[in-house]
C-alpha distance (Angstrom), angle and dihedral (degrees) to the residues before:
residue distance angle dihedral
X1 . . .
X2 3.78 . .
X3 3.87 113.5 .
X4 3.67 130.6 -171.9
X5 3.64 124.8 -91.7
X6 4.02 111.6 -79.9
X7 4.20 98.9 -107.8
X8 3.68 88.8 -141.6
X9 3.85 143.2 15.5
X10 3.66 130.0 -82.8
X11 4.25 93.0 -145.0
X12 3.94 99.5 86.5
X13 3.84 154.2 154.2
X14 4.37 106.6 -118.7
X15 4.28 74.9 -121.7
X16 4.21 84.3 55.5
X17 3.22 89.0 47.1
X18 3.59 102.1 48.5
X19 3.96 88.1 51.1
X20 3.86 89.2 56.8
X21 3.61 98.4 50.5
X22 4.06 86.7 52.7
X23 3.50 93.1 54.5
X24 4.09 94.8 44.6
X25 3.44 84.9 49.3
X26 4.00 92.4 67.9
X27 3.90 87.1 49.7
X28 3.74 92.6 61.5
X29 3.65 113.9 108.6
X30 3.90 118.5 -159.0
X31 3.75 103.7 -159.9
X32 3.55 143.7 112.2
X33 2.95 118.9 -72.8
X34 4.25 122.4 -111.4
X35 3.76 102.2 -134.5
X36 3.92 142.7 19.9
X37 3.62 120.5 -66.5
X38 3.47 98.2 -144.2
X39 3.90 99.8 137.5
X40 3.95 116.1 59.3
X41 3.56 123.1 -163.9
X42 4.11 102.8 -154.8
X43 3.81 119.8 -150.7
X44 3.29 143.6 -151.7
X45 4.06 153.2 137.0
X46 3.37 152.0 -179.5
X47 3.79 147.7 179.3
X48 3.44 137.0 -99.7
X49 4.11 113.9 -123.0
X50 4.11 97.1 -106.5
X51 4.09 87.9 61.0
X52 3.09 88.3 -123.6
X53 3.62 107.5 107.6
X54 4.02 149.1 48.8
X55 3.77 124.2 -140.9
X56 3.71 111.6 -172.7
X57 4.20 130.0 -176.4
X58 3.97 133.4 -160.0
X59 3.46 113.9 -167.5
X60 3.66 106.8 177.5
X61 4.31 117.5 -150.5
X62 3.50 135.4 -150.3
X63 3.44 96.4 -146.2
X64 3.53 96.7 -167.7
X65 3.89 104.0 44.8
X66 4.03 82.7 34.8
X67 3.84 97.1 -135.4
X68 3.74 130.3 112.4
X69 3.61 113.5 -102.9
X70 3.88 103.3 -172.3
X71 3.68 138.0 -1.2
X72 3.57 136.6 -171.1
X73 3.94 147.0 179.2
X74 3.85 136.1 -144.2
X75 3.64 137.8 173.1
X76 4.21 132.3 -173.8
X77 3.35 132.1 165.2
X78 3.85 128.9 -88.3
X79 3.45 129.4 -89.8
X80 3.23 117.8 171.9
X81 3.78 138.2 34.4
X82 3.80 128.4 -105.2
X83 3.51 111.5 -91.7
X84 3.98 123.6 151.1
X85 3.72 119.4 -103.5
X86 3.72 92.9 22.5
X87 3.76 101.0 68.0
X88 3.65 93.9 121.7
X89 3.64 92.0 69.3
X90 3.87 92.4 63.9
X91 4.19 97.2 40.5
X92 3.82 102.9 32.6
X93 3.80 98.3 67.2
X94 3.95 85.5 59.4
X95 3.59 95.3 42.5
X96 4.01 96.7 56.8
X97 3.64 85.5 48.9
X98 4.12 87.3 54.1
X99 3.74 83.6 43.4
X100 3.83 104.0 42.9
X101 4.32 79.7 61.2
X102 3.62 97.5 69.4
X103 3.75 114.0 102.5
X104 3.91 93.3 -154.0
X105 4.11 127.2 52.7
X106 4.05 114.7 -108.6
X107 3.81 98.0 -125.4
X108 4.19 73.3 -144.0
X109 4.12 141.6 7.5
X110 3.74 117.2 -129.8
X111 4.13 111.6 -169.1
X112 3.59 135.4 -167.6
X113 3.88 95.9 -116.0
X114 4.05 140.7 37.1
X115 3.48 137.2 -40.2
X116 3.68 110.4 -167.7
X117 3.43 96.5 -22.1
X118 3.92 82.8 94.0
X119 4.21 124.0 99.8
X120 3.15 90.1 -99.7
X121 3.49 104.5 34.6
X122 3.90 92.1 -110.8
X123 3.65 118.2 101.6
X124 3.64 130.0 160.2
X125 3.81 93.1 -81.8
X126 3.40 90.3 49.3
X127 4.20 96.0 42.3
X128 4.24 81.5 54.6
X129 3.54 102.2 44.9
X130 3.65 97.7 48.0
X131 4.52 90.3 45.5
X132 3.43 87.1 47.2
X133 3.70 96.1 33.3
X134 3.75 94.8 -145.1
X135 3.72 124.0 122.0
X136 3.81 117.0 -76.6
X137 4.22 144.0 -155.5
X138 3.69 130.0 -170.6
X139 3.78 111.3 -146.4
X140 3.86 105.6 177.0
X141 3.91 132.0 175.8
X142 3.82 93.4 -146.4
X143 3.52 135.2 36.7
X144 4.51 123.5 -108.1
X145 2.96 99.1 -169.7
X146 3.89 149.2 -28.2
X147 3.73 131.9 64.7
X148 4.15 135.9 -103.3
X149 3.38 142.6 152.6
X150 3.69 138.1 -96.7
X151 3.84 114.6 -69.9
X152 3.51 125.2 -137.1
X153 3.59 117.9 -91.0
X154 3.52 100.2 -118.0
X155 3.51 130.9 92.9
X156 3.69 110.4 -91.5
X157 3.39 94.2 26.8
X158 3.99 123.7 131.5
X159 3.80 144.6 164.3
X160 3.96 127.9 -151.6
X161 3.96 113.5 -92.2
X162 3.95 101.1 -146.6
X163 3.79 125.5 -169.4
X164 3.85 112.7 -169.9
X165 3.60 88.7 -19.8
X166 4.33 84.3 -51.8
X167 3.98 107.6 136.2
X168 4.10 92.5 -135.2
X169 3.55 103.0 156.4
X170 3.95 159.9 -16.3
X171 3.72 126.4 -96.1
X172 3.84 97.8 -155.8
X173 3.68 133.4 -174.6
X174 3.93 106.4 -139.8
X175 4.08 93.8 -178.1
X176 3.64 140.7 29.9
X177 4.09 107.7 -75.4
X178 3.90 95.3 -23.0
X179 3.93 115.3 127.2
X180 3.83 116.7 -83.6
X181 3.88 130.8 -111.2
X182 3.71 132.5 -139.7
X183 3.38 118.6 -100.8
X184 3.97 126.8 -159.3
X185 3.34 150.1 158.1
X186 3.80 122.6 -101.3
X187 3.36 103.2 179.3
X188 4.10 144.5 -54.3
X189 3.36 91.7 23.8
X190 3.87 139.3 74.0
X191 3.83 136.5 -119.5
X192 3.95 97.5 -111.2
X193 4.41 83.5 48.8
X194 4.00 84.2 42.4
X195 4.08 97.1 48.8
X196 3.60 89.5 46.0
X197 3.61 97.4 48.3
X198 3.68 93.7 50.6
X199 4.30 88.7 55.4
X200 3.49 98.5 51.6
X201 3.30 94.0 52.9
X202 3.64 91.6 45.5
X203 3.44 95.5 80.2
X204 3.71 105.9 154.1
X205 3.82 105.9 -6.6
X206 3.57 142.9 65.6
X207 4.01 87.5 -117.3
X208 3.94 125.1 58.7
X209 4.09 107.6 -92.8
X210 4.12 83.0 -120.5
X211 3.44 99.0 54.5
X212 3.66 97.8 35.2
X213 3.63 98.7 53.4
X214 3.88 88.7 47.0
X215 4.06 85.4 53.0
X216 4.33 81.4 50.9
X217 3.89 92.4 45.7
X218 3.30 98.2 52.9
X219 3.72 99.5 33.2
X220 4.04 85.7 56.8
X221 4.11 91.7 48.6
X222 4.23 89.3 49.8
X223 4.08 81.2 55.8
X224 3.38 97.5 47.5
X225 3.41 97.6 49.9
X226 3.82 106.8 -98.7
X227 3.40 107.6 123.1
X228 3.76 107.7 88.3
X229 3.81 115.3 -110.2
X230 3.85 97.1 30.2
X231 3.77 137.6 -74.7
């Protein structure tokens, strides 16, 4: 898949960094989105022990026939050191690489992480969506930043996560009396298209089938050895 030229590069200061996530965060459009979302592109990476190394997955969704249509695998070297709030400046490189493998265009990405539910209202769903300049969700297991109250236990149900009185996100129960995930927008889209998104394609799990699977895929390729610098 051809992406857009990267506005900015990936070799800089946590200051840098900071000063590109406030500028992406202006490009970030919260609106619905102008077509179906039907195919999913699921995200996801991780690292290989030594810190030295990125291992990202794609695994694209039909979210309609529920079945994966295409998945790939990347890795690159790291670049830049751990520091909270700017974690999309170590995985993202990896996961355009993943993404830039697929032979058909998501219609949206879903990542493993925030959208605007981020400091500075630029997670890694956000970061992605607005590079690629394709619509965008956040589906995270924990919560960044903000505050909320307890969801109903049923699936479907969701309260408001508020930052400073800011609505930023969703806290969503995907399953019967499992825990919730956070829910956010990336970009081009909204939160009511993002939290319903994230429960159709929760069809048996807590976690989206896209994201989930890419969490498997590249889980499987750390064990086997294809991460770059060991498991």
């Amino acid at each position: 898949m051809q992406l857009p030229r990267v506005p900015h590069s990936w070799r800089l200061t946590p200051a840098q960094a900071v000063a590109v996530q406030c500028r992406l965060a202006d490009r970030v459009r919260v609106t619905p989105p102008t077509g179906p979302l039907r195919l999913v592109a699921g995200l996801d990476a991780a690292f290989s022990a030594d810190g030295q190394w990125c291992l990202g997955a794609v695994v694209l969704w039909d979210a309609e026939a529920q079945q994966v249509v295409e998945q790939h695998l990347a890795a690159r070297r790291l670049a830049f050191a751990y520091i909270p709030g700017l974690l999309s400046f170590r995985e993202a490189p990896t996961l355009l690489a993943a993404l830039r493998r697929l032979r058909r265009r998501p219609d949206v990405l879903l990542c493993d992480g925030q959208g605007i539910a981020h400091p500075r209202r630029l997670g890694i769903a956000a970061h992605l969506g607005v590079i690629c300049r394709l619509p965008a969700v956040g589906c995270a297991k924990s919560r960044l930043v903000g505050e909320h109250g307890p969801p109903g236990k049923a699936r479907g149900c969701w309260t408001k996560l508020l930052d400073r009185g800011e609505l930023i996100g969703a806290v969503l129960r995907t399953q019967d009396g499992v825990r919730p995930v956070y829910v956010s927008v990336g970009h081009m889209c909204d939160l009511a298209t993002a939290r319903a998104l994230v429960l159709r394609c929760a069809v048996r799990y807590r976690l989206p089938e896209p994201t989930r699977l890419a969490d498997r895929l590249v889980a499987a390729a750390k064990r086997a050895g294809q991460c770059p610098g060991g498991q």
